[in-house]
PDB file as gemmi writes it, atoms N, CA and C in Angstrom:
CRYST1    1.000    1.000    1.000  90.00  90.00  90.00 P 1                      
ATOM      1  N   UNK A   1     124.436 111.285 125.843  1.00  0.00           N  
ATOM      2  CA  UNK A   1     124.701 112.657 126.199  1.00  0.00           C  
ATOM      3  C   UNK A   1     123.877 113.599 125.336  1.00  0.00           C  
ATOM      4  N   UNK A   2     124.123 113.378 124.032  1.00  0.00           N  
ATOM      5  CA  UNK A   2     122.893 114.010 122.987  1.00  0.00           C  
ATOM      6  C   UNK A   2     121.557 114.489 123.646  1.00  0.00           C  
ATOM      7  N   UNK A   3     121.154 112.811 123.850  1.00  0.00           N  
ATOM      8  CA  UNK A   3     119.570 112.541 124.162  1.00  0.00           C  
ATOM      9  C   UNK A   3     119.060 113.598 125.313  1.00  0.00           C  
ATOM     10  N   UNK A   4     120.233 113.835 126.559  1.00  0.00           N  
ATOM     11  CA  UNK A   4     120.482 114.364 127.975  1.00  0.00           C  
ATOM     12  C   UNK A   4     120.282 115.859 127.213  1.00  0.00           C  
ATOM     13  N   UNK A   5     121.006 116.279 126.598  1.00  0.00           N  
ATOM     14  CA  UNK A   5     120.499 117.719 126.112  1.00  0.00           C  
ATOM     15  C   UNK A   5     119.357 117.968 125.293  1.00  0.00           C  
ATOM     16  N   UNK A   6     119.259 116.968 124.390  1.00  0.00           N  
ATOM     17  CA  UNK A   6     118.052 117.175 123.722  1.00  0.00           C  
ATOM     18  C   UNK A   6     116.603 117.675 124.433  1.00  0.00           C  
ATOM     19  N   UNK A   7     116.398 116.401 125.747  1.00  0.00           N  
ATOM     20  CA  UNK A   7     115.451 116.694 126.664  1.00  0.00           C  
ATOM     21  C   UNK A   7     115.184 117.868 127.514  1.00  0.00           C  
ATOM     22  N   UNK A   8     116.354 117.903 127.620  1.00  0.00           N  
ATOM     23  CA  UNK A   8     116.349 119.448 128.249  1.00  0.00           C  
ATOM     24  C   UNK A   8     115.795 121.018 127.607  1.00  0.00           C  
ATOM     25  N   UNK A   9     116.295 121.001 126.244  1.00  0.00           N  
ATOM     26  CA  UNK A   9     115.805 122.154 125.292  1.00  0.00           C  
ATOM     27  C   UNK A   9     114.425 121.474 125.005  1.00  0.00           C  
ATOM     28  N   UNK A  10     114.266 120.279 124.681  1.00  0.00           N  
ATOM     29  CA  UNK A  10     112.514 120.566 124.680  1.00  0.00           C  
ATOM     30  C   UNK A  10     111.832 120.762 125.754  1.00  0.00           C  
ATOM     31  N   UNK A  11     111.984 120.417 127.218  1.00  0.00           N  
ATOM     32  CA  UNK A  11     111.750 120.833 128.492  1.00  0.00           C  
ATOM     33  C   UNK A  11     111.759 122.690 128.307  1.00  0.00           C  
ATOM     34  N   UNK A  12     112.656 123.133 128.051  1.00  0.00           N  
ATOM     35  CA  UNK A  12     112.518 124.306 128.122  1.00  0.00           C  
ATOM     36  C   UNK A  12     111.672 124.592 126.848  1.00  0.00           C  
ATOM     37  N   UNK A  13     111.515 124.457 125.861  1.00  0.00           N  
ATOM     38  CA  UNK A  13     110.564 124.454 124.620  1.00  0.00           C  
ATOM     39  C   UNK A  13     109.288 124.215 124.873  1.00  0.00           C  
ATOM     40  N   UNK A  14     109.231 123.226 125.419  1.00  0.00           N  
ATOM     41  CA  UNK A  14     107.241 123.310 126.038  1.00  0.00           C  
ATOM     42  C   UNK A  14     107.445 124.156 127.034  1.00  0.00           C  
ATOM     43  N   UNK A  15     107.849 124.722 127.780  1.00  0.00           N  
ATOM     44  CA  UNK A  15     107.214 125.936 128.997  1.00  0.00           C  
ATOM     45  C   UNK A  15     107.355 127.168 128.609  1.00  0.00           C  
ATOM     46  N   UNK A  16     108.353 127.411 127.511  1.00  0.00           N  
ATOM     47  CA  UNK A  16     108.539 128.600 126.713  1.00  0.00           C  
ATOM     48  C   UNK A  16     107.704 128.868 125.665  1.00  0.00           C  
ATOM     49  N   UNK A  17     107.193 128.121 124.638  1.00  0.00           N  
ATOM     50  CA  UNK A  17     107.233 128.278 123.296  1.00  0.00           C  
ATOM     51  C   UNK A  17     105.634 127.723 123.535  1.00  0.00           C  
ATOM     52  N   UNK A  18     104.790 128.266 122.610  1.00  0.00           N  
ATOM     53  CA  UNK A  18     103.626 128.103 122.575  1.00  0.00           C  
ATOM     54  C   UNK A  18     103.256 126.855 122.213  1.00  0.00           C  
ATOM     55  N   UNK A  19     104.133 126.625 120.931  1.00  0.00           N  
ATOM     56  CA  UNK A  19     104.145 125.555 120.046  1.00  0.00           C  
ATOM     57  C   UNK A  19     104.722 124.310 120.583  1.00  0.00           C  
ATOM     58  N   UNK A  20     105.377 124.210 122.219  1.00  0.00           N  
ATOM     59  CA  UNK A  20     106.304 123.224 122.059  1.00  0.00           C  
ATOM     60  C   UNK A  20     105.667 121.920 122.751  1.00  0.00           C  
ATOM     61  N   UNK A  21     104.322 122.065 122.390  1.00  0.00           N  
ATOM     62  CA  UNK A  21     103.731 120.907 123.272  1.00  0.00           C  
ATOM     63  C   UNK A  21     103.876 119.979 122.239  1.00  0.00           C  
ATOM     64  N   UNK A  22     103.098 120.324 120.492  1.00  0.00           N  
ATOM     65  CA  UNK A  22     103.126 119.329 119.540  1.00  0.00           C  
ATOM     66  C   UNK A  22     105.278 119.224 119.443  1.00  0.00           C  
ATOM     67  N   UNK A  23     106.005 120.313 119.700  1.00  0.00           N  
ATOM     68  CA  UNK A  23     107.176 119.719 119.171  1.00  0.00           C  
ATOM     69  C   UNK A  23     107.741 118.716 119.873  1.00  0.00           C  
ATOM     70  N   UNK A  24     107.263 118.749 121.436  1.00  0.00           N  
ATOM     71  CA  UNK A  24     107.583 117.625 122.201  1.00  0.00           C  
ATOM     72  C   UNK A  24     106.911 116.146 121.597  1.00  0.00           C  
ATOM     73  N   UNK A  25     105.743 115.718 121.047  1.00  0.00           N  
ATOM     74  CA  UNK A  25     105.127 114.889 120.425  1.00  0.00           C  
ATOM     75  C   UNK A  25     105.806 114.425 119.571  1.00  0.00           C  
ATOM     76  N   UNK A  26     106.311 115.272 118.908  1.00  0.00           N  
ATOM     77  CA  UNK A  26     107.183 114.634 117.967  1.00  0.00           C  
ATOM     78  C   UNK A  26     108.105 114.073 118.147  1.00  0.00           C  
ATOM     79  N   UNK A  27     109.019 114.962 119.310  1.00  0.00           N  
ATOM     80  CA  UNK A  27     110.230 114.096 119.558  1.00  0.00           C  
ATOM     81  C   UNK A  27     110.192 112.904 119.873  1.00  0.00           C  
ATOM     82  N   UNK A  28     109.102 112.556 121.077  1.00  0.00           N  
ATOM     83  CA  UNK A  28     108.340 111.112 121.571  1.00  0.00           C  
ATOM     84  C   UNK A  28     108.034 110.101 120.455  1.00  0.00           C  
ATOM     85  N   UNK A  29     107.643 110.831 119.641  1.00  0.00           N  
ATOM     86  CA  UNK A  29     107.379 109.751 118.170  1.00  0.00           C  
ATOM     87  C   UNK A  29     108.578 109.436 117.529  1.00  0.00           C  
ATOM     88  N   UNK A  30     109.614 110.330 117.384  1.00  0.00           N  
ATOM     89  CA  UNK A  30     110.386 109.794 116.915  1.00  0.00           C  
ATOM     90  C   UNK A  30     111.505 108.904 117.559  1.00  0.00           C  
ATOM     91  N   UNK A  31     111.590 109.215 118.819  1.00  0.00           N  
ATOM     92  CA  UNK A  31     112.607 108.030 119.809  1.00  0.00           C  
ATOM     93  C   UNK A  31     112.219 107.153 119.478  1.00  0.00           C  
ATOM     94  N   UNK A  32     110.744 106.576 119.988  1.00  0.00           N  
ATOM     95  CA  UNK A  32     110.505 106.088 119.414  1.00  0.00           C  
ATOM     96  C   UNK A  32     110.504 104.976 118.561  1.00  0.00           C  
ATOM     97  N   UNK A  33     110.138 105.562 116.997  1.00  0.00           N  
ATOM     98  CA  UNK A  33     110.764 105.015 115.960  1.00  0.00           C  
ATOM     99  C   UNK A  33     111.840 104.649 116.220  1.00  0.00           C  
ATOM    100  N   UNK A  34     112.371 105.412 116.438  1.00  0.00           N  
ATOM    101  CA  UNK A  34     113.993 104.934 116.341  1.00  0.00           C  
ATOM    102  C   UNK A  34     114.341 103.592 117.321  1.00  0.00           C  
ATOM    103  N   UNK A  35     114.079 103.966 118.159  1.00  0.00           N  
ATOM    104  CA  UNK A  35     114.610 102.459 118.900  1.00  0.00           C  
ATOM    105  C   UNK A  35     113.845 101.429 118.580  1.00  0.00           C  
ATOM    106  N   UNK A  36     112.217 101.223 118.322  1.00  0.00           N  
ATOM    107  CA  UNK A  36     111.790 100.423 117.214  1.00  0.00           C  
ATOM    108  C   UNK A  36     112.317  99.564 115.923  1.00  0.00           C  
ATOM    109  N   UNK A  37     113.076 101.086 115.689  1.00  0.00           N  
ATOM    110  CA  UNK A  37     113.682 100.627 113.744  1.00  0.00           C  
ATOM    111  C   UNK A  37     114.845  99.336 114.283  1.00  0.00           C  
ATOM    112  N   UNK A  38     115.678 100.092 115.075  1.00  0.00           N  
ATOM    113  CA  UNK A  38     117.099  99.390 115.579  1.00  0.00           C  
ATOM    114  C   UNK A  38     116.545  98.204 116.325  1.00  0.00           C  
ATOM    115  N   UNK A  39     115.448  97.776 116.856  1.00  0.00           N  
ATOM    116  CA  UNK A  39     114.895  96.085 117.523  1.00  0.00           C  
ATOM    117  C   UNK A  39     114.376  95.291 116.379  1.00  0.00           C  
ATOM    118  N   UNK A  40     113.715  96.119 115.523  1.00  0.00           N  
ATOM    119  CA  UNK A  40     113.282  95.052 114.453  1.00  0.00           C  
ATOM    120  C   UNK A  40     114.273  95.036 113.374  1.00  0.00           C  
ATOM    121  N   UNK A  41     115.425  95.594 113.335  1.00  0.00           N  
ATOM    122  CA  UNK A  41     116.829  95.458 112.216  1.00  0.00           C  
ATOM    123  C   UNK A  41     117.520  94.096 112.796  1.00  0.00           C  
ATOM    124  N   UNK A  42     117.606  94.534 114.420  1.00  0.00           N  
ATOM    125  CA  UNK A  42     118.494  93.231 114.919  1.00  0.00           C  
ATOM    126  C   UNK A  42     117.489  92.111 114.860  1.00  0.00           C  
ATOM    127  N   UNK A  43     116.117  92.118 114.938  1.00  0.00           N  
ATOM    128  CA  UNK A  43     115.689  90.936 115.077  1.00  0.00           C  
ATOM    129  C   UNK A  43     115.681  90.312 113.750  1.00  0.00           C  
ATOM    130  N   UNK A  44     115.095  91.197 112.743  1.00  0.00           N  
ATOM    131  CA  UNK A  44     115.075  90.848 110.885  1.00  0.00           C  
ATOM    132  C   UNK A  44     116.953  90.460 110.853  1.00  0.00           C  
ATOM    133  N   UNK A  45     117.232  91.087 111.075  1.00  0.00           N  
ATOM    134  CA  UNK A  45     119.359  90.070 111.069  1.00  0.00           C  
ATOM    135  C   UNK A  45     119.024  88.961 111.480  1.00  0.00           C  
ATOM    136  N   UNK A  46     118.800  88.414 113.074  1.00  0.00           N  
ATOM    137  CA  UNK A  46     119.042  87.412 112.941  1.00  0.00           C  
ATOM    138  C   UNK A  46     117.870  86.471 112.598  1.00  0.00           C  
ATOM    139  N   UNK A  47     116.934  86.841 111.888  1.00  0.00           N  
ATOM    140  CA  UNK A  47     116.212  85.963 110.816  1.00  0.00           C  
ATOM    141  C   UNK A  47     116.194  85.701 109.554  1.00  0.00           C  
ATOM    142  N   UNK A  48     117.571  86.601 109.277  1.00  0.00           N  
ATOM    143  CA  UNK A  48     117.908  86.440 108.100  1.00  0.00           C  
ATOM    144  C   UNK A  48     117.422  87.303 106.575  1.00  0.00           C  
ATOM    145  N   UNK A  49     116.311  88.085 107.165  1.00  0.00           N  
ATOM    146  CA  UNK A  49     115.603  89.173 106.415  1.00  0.00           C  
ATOM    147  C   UNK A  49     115.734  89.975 106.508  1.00  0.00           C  
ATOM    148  N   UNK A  50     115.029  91.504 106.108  1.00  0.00           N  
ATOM    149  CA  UNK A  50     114.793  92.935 105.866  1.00  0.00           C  
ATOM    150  C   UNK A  50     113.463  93.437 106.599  1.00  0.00           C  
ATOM    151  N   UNK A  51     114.214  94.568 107.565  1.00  0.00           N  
ATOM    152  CA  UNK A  51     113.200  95.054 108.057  1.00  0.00           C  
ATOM    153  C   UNK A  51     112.430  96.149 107.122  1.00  0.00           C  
ATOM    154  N   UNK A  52     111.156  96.286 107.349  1.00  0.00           N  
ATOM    155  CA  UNK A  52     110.605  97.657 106.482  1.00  0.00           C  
ATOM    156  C   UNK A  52     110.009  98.369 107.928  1.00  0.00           C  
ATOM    157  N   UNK A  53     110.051  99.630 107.217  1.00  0.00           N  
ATOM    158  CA  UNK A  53     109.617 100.459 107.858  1.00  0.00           C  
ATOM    159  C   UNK A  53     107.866 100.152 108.600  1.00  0.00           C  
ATOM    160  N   UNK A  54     107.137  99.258 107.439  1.00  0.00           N  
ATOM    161  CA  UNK A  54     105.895  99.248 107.585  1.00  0.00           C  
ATOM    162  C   UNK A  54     105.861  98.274 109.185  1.00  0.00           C  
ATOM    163  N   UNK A  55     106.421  97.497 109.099  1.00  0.00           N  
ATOM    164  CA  UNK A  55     106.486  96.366 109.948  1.00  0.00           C  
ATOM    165  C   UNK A  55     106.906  96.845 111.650  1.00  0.00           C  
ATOM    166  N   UNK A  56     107.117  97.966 111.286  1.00  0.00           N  
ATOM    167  CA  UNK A  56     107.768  98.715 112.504  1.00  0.00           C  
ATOM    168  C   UNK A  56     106.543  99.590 113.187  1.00  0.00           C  
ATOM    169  N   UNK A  57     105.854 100.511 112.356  1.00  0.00           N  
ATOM    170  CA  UNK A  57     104.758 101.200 112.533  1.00  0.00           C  
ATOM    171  C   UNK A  57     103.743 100.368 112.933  1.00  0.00           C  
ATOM    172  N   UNK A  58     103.394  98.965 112.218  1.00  0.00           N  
ATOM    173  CA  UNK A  58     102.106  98.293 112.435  1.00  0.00           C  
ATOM    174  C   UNK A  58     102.307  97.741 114.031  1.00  0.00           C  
ATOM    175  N   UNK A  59     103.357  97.544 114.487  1.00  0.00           N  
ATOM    176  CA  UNK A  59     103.182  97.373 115.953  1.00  0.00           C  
ATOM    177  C   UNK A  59     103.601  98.101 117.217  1.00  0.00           C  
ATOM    178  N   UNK A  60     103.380  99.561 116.651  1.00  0.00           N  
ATOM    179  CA  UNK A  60     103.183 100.334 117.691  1.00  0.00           C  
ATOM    180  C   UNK A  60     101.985 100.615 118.216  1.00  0.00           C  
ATOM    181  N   UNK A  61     102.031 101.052 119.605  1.00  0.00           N  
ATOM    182  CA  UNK A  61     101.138 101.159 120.175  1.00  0.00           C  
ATOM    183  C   UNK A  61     100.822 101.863 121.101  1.00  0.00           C  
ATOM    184  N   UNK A  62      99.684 102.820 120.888  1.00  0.00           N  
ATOM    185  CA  UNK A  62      99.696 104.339 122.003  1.00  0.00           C  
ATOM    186  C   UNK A  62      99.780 103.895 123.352  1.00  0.00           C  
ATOM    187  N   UNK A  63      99.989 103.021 123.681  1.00  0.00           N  
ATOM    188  CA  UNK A  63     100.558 102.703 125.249  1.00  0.00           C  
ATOM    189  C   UNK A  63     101.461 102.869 125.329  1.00  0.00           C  
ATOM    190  N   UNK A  64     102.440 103.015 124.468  1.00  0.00           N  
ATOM    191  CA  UNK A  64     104.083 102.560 124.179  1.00  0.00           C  
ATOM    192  C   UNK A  64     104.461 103.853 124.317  1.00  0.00           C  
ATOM    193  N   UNK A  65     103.453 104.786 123.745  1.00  0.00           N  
ATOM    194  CA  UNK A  65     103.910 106.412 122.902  1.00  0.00           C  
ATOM    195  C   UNK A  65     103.866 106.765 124.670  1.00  0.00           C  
ATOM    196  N   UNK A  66     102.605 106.583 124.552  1.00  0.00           N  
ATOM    197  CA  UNK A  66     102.078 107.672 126.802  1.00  0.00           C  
ATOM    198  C   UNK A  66     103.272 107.270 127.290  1.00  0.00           C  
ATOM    199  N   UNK A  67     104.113 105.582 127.397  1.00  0.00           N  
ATOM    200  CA  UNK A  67     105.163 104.968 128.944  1.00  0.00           C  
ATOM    201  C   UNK A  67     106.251 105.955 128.065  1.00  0.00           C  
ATOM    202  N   UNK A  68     106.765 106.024 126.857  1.00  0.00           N  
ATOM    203  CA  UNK A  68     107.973 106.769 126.300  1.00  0.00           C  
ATOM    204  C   UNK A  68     107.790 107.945 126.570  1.00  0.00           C  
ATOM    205  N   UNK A  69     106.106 108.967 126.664  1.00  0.00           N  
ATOM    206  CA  UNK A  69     106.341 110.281 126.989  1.00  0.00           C  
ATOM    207  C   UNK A  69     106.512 110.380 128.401  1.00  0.00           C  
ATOM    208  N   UNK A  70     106.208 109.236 129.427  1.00  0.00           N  
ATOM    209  CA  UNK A  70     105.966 109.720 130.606  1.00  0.00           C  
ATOM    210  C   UNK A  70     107.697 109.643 131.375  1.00  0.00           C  
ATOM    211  N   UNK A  71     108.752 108.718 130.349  1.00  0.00           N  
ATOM    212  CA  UNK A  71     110.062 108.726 130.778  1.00  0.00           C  
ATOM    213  C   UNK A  71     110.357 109.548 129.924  1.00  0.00           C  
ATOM    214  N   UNK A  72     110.294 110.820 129.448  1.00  0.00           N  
ATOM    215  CA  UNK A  72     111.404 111.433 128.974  1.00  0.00           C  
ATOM    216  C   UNK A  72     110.642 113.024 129.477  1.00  0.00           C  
ATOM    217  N   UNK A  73     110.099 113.003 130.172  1.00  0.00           N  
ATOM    218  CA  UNK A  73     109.457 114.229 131.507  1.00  0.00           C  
ATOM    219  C   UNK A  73     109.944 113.962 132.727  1.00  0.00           C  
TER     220      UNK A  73                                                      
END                                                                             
């Protein structure tokens, strides 16, 4: 429900706001991350290790960023 409003004020933030093209970028980067962080936590659990942050970043990939911006438009 969050996420459902969130999209919406940046929807209205990029057609309003000069600035809201990079703030939309960001948001995209950070979903993102985030659902990233939470696949490689559960996968590092059940391997018995620690996820780092680094390990998360090194396999992203601007294909990933364009299919995540093109579902949340």
């Amino acid at each position: 429900m969050v996420w459902a409003w969130l999209r919406m004020v940046m929807a209205v933030a990029v057609i309003l706001m000069p600035g809201g093209f990079p703030l939309l970028l960001v948001y995209i980067a950070v979903r993102t991350l985030r659902s990233r962080w939470h696949n490689a936590r559960l996968e590092a659990h059940s391997n018995g290790r620690e996820a780092s942050l680094r390990d998360v970043v090194a396999t992203l990939q601007l294909k990933e960023l364009v299919r995540e911006a093109r579902a949340a438009l």
